[in-house]
C-alpha positions as CSV (number, residue, x, y, z in Angstrom):
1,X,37.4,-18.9,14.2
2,X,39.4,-15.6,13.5
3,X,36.4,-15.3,10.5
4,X,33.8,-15.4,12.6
5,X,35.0,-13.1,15.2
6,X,35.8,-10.7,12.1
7,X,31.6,-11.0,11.3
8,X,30.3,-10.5,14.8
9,X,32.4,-7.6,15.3
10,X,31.7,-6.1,12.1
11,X,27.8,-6.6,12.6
12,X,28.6,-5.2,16.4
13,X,30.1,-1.6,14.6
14,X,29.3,-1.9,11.1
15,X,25.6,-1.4,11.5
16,X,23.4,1.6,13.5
17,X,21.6,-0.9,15.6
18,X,25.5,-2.1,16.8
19,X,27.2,1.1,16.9
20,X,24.3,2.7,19.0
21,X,25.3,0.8,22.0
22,X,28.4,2.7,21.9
23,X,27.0,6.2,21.0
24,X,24.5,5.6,23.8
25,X,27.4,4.7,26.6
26,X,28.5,8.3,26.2
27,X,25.7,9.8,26.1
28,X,25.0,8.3,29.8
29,X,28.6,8.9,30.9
30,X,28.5,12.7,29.6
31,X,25.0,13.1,31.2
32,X,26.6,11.9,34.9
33,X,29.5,13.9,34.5
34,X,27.8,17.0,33.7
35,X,25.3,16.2,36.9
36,X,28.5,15.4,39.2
37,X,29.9,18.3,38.3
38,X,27.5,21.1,37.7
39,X,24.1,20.1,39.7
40,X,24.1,22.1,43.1
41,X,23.3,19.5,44.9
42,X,25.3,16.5,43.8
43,X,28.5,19.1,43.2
44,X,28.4,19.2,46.6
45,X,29.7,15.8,47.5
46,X,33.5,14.8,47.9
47,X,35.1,14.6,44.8
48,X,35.9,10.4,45.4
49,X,32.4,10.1,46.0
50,X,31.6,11.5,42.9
51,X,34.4,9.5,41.0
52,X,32.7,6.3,42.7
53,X,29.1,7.0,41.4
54,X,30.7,7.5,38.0
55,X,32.8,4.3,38.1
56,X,29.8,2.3,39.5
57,X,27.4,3.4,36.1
58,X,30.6,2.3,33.8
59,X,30.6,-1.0,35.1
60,X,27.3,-1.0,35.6
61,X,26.5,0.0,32.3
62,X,29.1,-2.6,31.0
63,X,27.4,-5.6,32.9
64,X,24.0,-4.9,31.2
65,X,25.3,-4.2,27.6
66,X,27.8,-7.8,27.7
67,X,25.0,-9.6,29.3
68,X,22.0,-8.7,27.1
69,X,24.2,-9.2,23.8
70,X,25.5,-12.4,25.1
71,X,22.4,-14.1,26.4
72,X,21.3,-13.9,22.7
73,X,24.4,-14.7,20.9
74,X,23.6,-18.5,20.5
75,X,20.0,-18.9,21.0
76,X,19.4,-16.2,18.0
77,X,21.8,-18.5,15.7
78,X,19.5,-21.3,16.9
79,X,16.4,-19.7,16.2
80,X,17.2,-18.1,13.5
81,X,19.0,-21.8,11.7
82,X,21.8,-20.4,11.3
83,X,23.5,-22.4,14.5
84,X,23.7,-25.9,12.6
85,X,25.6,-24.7,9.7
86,X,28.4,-22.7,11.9
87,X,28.5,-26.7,13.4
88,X,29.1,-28.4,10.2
89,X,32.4,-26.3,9.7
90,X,35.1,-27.6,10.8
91,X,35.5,-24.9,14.3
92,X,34.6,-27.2,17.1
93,X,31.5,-25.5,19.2
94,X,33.7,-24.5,21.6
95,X,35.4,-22.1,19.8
96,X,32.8,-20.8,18.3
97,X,30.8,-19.9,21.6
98,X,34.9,-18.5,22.5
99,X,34.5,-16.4,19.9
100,X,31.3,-14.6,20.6
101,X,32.8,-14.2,23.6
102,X,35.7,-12.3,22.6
103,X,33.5,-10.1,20.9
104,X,31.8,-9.5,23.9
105,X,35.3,-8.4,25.5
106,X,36.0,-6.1,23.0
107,X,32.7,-4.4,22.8
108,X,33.7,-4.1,26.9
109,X,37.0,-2.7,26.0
110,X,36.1,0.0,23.7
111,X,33.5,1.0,26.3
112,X,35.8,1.1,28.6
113,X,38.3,3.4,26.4
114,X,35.5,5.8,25.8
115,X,35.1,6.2,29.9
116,X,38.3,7.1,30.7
117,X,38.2,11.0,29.3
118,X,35.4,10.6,31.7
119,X,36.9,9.7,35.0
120,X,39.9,12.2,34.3
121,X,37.4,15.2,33.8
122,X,35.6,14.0,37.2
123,X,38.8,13.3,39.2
124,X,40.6,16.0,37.7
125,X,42.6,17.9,40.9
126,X,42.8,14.6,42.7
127,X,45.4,11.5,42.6
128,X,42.6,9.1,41.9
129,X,42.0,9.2,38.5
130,X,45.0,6.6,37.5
131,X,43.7,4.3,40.4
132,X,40.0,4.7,39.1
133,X,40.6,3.5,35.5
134,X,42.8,0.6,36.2
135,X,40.7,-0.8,38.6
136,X,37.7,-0.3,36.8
137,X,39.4,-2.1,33.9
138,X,40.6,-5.0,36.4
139,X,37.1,-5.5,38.0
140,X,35.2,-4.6,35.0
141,X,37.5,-7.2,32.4
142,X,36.6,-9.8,35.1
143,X,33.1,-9.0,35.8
144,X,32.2,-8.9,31.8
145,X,34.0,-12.4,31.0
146,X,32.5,-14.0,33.7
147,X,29.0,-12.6,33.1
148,X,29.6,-12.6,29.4
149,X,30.5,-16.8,29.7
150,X,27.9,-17.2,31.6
151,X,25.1,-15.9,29.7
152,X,26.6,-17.5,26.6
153,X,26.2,-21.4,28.4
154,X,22.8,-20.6,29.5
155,X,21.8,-19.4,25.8
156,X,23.0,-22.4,24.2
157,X,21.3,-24.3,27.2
158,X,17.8,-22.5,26.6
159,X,18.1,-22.0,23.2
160,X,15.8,-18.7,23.6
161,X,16.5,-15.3,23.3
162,X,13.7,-14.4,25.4
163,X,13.9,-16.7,28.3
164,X,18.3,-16.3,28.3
165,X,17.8,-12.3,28.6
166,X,15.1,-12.5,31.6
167,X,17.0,-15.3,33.2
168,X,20.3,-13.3,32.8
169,X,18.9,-9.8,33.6
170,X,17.2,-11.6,37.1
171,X,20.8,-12.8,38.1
172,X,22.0,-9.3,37.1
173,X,19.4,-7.4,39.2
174,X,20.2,-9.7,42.1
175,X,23.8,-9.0,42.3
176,X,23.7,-5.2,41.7
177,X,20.7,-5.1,44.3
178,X,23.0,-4.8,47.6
179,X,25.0,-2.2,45.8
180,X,22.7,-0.3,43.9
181,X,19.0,-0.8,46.0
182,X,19.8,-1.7,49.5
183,X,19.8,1.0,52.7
184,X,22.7,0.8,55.1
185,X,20.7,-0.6,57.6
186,X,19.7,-3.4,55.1
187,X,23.5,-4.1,54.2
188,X,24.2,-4.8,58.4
189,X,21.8,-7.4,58.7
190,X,22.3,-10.7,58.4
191,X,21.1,-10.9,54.9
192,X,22.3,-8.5,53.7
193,X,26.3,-9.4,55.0
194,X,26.0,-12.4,53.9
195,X,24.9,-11.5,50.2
196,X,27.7,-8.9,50.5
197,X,30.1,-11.7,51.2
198,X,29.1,-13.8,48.2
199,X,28.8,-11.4,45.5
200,X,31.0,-10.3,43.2
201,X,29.7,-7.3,42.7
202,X,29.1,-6.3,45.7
203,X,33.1,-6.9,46.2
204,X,33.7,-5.2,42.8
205,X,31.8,-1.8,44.5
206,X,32.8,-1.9,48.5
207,X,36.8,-2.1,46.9
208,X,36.3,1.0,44.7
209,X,34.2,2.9,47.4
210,X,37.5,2.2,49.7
211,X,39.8,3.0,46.6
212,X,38.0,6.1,45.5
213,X,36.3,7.1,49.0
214,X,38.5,6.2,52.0
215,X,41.9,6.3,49.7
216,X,43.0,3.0,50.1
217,X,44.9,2.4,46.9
218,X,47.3,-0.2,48.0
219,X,46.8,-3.4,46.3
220,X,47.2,-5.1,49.5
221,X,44.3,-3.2,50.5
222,X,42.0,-4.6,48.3
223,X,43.1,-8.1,47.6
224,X,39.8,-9.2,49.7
225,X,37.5,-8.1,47.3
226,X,39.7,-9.2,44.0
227,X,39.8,-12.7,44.8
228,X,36.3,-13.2,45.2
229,X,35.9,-11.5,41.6
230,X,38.4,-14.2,40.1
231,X,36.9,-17.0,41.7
232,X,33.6,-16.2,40.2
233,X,35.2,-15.3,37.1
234,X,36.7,-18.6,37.4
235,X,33.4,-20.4,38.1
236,X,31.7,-19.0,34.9
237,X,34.3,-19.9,32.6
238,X,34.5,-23.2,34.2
239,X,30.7,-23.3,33.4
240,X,31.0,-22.6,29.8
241,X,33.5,-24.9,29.2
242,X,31.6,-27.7,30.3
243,X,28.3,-26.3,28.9
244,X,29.8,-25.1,25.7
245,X,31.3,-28.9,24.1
246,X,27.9,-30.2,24.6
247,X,26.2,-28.5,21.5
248,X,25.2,-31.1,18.8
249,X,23.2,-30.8,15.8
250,X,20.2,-33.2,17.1
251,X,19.7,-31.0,19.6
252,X,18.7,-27.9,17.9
């Protein structure tokens, strides 16, 4: 198992095409930075608000890099025949779907690392910046295992890259649409409360708007959006458990 961690991460860093998701990431964070900090317009906001905008794209960012590299962890070993030899070794499929995921986590974590120079530059002046980067690392540590499990399952299930990246990136667009897309007067409807109240995103962004915005920094503050994060952190790993045992060499 420890082996084939070792040769996911290295083709993750080892290679242009994996190191370029890295190189890209701060590209975009030094890009919203600058704008925070130098366009006229958006220079003019509160300095939370423009902590919040930059701790949204980080996890944002994160979501969409974990997801597109795990919905084609499996199905690419399957279409490519690589799949049914990693099952003839003697790790069970379980751990070897546990291991793309923890190369999924670190790929997270080193992201994450190269965003905090960011926040402190954008919350520099302010007591925010220690609050910012752990709970960006809480919420976005969740966020990515849960997404990152889920996407692996529904590989394995599909057994296409294609299909396990659409199907992944329309679950993905859904829950960063309240947060990202909708108008405050789309968020007080019925609809839109109640998609609020369900997603874990949504939760992930309304606790840092109160932590960065409002300065609410007590953790009592924002245990009602960190449970709902868990559960569905919960949920997915629960998922690919279940989904995860199932893979036999017939199959394929």
């Amino acid at each position: 198992m420890l082996e084939l961690y070792r040769h996911d991460i290295a083709g993750t860093f080892y290679s242009w095409k994996g190191g370029i998701w890295i190189v890209t990431a701060a590209l975009i964070f030094s890009l919203v930075a600058y704008l925070l900090l130098t366009d006229k317009e958006l220079s003019l906001l509160d300095q939370g608000e423009m902590l919040f905008t930059l701790t949204e794209v980080i996890i944002s960012l994160g979501i969409i890099i974990s997801v597109i590299t795990a919905s084609s962890s499996v199905s690419t070993e399957i279409e490519s025949g690589t799949f049914e030899s990693l099952l003839l070794t003697p790790v069970t499929p379980w751990k070897i779907s546990l291991q793309k995921l923890l190369s999924i986590i670190t790929i997270w974590i080193i992201l994450y690392v190269v965003s905090i120079p960011y926040i402190f530059a954008v919350a520099g002046g302010t007591n925010l910046g220690i609050s910012a980067i752990l709970y960006v690392g809480l919420y976005g540590t969740l966020l990515i295992i849960g997404f990152s499990a889920l996407s692996i399952a529904i590989s394995g299930r599909l057994r296409s890259s294609k299909n396990s990246i659409m199907t992944m990136i329309m679950i993905v667009l859904i829950l960063l649409s309240p947060s990202l897309f909708f108008a405050s007067s789309l968020k007080k409807t019925d609809f839109g409360l109640t998609l609020e109240n369900i997603n874990p995103v949504s939760h992930t962004m309304n606790s840092l708007d109160s932590l960065l915005v409002d300065n609410e920094q007590l953790l009592s503050q924002q245990l009602s959006h960190i449970w709902p994060v868990i559960i569905f952190t919960i949920i997915c790993i629960v998922f690919f458990t279940f989904y995860t045992r199932k893979f036999e060499i017939k199959g394929l």
